[in-house]
C-alpha positions in Angstrom: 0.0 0.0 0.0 1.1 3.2 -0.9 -0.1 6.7 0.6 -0.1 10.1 -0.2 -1.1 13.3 1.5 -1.2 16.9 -0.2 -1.2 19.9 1.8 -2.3 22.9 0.4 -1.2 25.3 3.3 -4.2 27.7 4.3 -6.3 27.1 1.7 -9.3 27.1 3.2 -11.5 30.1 2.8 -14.4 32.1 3.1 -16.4 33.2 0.2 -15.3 36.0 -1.8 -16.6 38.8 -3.4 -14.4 39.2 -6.0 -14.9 35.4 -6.9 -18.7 35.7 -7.7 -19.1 34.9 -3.8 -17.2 31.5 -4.3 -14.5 30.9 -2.0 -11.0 30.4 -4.2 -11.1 26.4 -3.7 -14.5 26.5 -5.8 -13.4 29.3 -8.1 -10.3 27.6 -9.1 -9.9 24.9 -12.0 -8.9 21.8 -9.8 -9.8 18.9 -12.0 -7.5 16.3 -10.1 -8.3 17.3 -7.1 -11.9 16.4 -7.6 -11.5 13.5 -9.1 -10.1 12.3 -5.7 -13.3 13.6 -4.6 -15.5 11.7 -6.8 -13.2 8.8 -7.0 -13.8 8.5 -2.5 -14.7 10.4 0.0 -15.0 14.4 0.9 -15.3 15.4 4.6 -13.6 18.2 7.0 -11.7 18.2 10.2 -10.3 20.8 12.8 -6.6 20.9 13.9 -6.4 23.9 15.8 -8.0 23.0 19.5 -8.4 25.9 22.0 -6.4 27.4 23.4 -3.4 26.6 21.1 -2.5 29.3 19.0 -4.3 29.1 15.4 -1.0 27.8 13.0 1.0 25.6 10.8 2.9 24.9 14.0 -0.2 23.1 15.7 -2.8 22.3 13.0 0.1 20.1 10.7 1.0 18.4 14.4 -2.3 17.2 14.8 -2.8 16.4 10.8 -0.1 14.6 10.8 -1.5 12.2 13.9 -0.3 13.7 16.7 -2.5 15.7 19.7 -1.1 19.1 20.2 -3.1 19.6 23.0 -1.0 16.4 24.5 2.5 17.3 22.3 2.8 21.3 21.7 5.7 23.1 23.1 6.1 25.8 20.8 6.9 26.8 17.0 10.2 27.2 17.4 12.0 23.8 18.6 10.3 22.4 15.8 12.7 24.7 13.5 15.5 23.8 15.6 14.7 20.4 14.6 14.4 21.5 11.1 17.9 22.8 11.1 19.6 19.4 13.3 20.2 21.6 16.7 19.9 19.5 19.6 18.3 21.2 22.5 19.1 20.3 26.1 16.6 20.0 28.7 16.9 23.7 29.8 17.3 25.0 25.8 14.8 26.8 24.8 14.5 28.0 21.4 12.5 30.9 20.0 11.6 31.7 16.5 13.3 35.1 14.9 11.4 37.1 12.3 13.1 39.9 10.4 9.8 42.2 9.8 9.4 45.8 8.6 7.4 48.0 11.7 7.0 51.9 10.4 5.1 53.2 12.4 4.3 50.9 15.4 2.6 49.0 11.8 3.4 45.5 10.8 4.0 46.5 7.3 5.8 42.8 6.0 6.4 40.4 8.7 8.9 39.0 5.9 11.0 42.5 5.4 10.5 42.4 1.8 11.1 38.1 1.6 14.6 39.3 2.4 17.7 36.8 0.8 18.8 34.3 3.6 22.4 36.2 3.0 21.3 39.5 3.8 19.3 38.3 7.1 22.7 35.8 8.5 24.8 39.6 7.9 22.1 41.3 9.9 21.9 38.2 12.5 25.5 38.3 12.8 25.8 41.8 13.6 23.0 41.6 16.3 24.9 39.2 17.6 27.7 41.0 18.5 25.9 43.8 20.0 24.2 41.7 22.3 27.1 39.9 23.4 25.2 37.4 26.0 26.5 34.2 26.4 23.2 32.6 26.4 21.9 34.0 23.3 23.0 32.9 19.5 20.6 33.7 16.8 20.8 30.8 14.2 20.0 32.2 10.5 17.7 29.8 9.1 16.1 30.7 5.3 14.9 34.5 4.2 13.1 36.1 6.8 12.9 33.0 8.7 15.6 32.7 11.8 15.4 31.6 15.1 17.5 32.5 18.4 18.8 29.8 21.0 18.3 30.1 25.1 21.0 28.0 26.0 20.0 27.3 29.7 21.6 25.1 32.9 20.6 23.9 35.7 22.5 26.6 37.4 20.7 29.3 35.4 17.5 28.1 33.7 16.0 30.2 31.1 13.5 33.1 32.1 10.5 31.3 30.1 7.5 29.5 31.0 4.6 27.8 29.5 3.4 31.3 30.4 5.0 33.8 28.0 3.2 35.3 25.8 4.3 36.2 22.0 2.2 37.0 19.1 2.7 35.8 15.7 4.1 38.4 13.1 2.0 37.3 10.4 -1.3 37.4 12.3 -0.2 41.3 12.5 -0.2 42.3 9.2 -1.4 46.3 8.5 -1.7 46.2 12.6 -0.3 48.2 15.5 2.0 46.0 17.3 2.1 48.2 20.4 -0.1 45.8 22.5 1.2 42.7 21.0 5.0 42.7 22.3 5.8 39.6 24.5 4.3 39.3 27.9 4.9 37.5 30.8 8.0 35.3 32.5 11.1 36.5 30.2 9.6 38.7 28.1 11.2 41.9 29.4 14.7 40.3 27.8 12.6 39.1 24.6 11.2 43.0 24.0 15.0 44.4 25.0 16.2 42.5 22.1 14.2 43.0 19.8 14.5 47.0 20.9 18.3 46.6 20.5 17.9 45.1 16.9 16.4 48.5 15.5 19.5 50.3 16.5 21.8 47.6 15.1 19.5 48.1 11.8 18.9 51.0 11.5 22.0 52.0 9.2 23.6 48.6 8.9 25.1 48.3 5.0 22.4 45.0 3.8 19.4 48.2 4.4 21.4 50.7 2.8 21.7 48.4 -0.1 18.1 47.9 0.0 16.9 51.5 0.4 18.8 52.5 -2.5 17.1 49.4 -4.5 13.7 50.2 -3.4 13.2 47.3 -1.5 11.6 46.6 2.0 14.3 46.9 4.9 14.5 44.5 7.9 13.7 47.1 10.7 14.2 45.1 13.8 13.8 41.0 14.3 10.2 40.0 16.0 10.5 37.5 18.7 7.7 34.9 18.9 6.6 31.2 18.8 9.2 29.7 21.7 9.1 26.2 23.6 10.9 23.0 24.0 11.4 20.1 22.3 8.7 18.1 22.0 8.8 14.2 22.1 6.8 12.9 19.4 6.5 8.9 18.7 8.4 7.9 15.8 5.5 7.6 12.8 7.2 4.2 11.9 6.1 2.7 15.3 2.6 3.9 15.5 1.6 3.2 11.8 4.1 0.7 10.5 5.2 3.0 7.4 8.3 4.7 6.1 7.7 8.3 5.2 9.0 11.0 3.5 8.1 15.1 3.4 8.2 17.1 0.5 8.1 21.0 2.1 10.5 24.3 1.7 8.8 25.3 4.8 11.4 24.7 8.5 8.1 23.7 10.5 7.2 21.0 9.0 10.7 19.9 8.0 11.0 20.0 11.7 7.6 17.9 12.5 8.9 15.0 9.7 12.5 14.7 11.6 10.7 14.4 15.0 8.3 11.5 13.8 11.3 9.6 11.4 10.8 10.9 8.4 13.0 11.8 5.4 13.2 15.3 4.6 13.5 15.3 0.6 15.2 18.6 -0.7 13.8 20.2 -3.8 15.2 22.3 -5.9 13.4 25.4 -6.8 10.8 24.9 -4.0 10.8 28.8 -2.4 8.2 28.1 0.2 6.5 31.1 -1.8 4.4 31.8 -4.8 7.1 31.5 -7.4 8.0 27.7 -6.3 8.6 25.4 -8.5 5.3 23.1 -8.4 6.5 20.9 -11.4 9.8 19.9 -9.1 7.7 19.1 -6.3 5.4 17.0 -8.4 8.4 15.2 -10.3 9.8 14.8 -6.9 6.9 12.8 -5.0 6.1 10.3 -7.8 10.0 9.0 -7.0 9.6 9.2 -3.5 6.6 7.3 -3.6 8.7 4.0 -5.0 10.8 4.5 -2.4 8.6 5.6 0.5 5.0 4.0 2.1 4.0 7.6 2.5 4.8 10.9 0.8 3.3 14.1 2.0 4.1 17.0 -0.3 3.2 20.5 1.4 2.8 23.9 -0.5 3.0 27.3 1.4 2.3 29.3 -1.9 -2.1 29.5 -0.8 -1.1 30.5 2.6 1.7 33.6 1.2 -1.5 34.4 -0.9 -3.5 34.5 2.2 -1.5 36.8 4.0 -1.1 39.4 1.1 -4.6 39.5 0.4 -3.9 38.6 -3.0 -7.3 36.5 -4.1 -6.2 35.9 -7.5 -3.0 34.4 -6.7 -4.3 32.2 -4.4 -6.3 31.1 -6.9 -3.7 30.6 -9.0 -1.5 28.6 -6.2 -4.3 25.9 -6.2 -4.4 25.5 -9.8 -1.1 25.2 -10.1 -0.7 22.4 -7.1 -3.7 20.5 -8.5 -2.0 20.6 -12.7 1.5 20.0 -10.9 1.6 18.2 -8.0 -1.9 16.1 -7.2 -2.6 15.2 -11.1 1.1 13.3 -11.3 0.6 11.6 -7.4 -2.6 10.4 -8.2 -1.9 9.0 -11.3 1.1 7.8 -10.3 -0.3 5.8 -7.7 -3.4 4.5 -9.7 -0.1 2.3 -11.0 0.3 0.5 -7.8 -1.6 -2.1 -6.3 -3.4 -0.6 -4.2 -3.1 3.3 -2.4 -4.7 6.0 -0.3 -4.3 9.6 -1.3 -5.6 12.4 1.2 -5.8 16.0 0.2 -6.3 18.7 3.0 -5.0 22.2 4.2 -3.9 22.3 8.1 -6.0 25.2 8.9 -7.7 28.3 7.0 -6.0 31.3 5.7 -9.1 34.0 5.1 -8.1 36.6 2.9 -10.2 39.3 4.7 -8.3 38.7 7.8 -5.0 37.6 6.0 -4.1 35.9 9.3 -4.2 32.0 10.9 -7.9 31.1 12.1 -9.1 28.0 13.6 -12.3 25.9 12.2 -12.8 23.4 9.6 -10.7 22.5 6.6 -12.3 20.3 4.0 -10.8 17.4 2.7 -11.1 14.6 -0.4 -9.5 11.1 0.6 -9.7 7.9 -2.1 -8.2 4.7 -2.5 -8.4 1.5 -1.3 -11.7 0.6 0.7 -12.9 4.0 0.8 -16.3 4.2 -0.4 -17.2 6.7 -2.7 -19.7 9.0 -1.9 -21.9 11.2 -3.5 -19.5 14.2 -3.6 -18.4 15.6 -7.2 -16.3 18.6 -6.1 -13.1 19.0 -3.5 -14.4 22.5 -1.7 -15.6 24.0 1.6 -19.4 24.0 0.7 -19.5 20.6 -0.7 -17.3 19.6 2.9 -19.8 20.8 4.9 -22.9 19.4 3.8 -20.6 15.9 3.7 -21.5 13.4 7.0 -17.4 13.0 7.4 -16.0 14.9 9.9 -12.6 14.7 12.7 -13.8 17.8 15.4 -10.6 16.0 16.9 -8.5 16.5 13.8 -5.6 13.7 15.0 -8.1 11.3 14.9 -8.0 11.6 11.0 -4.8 10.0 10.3 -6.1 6.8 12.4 -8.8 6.8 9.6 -6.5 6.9 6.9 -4.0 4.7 7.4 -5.0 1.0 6.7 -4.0 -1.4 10.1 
């Protein structure tokens, strides 16, 4: 048996009135992804319990299996995991965005999709300034960086399961005044990130940038921090060998902690321009060397959080001509398979932010009985008896025992 899961990251949407009053799922042209629908089964689930924070970080943890209301430390020592740091028990790691603020505004939490060279010369800078021993910020890819806690026994870390931080993308065209970290820590969280916009301010890489017209990286935003987690290998609870198709650190990070094989793909941005064609090219191989292959796209989510309807739109057709149409028919050639196709959580466009609530999703293969559904979308989902209110429970339904 061979098994295949598609994540469309943030997909999930509310009717639009640009689209006719369709939401962009039913506005786009997704003929493969509804044949999965008419070949099996269409249902929804939810993956973002209260009170967790509404993310990628949780709703792909329980997606993938896994309770986040059991296993959830944080964002950010998943991305250590992403990146092979090993965190001690009194580590703590905490994710690093370089944003642009003007005005007490979050203008681009990604400070303009900045190159990863630019943001390691600006990490590297901060670094010096702040000269604790402690502290090391860790460049990771374009805006996305984390900083290390390094804690002992002697002198634990200032954090709790009580600090507070707010993502930067769920503060997009909003005043960040009341949204700085709070709680155990945080004063040392907000002085660092108050330190970075004096290290910015004139450092060369936003000269450069100013003088090219492009967004500059006005100070890093703090956020997202925790532990590592300890999540049962995927190989001992389901018996399968998998692999994860993703340019994204999170869920990089989630397939290392379960046993999985990260497979690098070239061209894949974690962004609109990716390369959908590579990703597709590059499952259908996995999948003769893997029992399951999950290939997840950021691009709907980007979309999302630029408001940008039509190219989230576009992002779906794109992932259903490049990516699901090659999986599927690549495993009609096996003997028998499974093929799931689901978001982790919704993206709105009016909100361009993370929200909990349901996500639809098509499932086919074998001894999944097809039901009446003709279409992969959020109306045709709700009206559809299939539903996970405990959204771990799903993979439990999908994988054969």
């Amino acid at each position: 048996m061979k098994y295949a899961i598609i994540i469309p990251d943030g997909c999930a949407d509310e009717p639009q009135e640009s689209l006719g009053g369709k939401t962009p799922l039913e506005a786009a042209c997704t003929p493969a992804m509804d044949a999965v629908a008419e070949a099996g089964v269409v249902g929804r689930a939810s993956h973002v319990p209260e009170p967790l924070p509404a993310g990628s970080e949780t709703a792909n943890m329980s997606l993938l299996g896994y309770d986040p209301l059991r296993h959830f430390t944080g964002r950010a020592p998943i991305e250590a995991a992403a990146q092979g740091i090993r965190l001690a028990a009194q580590d703590w790691a905490v994710r690093c965005n370089l944003v642009t603020i003007e005005d007490q505004v979050m203008r681009d939490f990604t400070a303009g999709h900045i190159s990863t060279e630019e943001a390691a010369q600006l990490l590297q800078s901060l670094q010096e300034a702040v000269n604790l021993p402690q502290v090391e910020f860790r460049p990771g890819v374009s805006y996305r960086n984390l900083m290390l806690y390094r804690g002992s026994e002697d002198q634990p870390a200032p954090f709790s399961t009580d600090t507070r931080t707010t993502a930067p993308h769920d503060l997009t065209d909003l005043e960040v005044v009341d949204h700085y970290p709070r709680g155990p820590g945080s004063d040392l969280l907000v002085r660092l990130m108050q330190q970075s916009v004096e290290v910015f301010r004139d450092h060369p890489v936003n000269q450069q940038r100013r003088r090219a017209g492009k967004a500059v990286a006005t100070n890093v935003w703090l956020w997202g921090l925790g532990q590592t987690p300890q999540l049962e290998p995927f190989a001992s609870r389901f018996g399968l060998q998998g692999a994860m198709i993703t340019a994204v650190d999170l869920l990089r990070g989630l397939a290392r902690l379960i046993g999985w094989e990260v497979i690098e793909v070239p061209g894949a941005t974690g962004y609109l321009d990716t390369d959908y064609a590579a990703k597709g090219r590059w499952a259908v191989e996995a999948l003769e060397r893997f029992d399951i292959v999950c290939v997840h796209i950021e691009a709907p989510d980007e979309a999302s959080h630029e408001g940008n309807t039509q190219a989230k739109v576009e992002s779906l057709e794109r992932i259903d001509q490049h990516i699901v149409a090659p999986v599927l028919e690549a495993l009609r050639r096996q003997d028998s398979y499974r093929i799931l196709v689901t978001p982790d959580h919704p993206t709105p466009l009016r909100t361009k932010m993370h929200s909990r609530g349901w996500v639809p999703l098509a499932a086919a293969g074998q001894d999944i009985q097809p039901d009446a559904s003709r279409r992969y979308d959020e109306p045709t989902a709700a009206g559809a008896p299939l539903e996970f209110p405990q959204g771990w429970a799903m993979m439990d339904w999908f994988i054969v025992k």
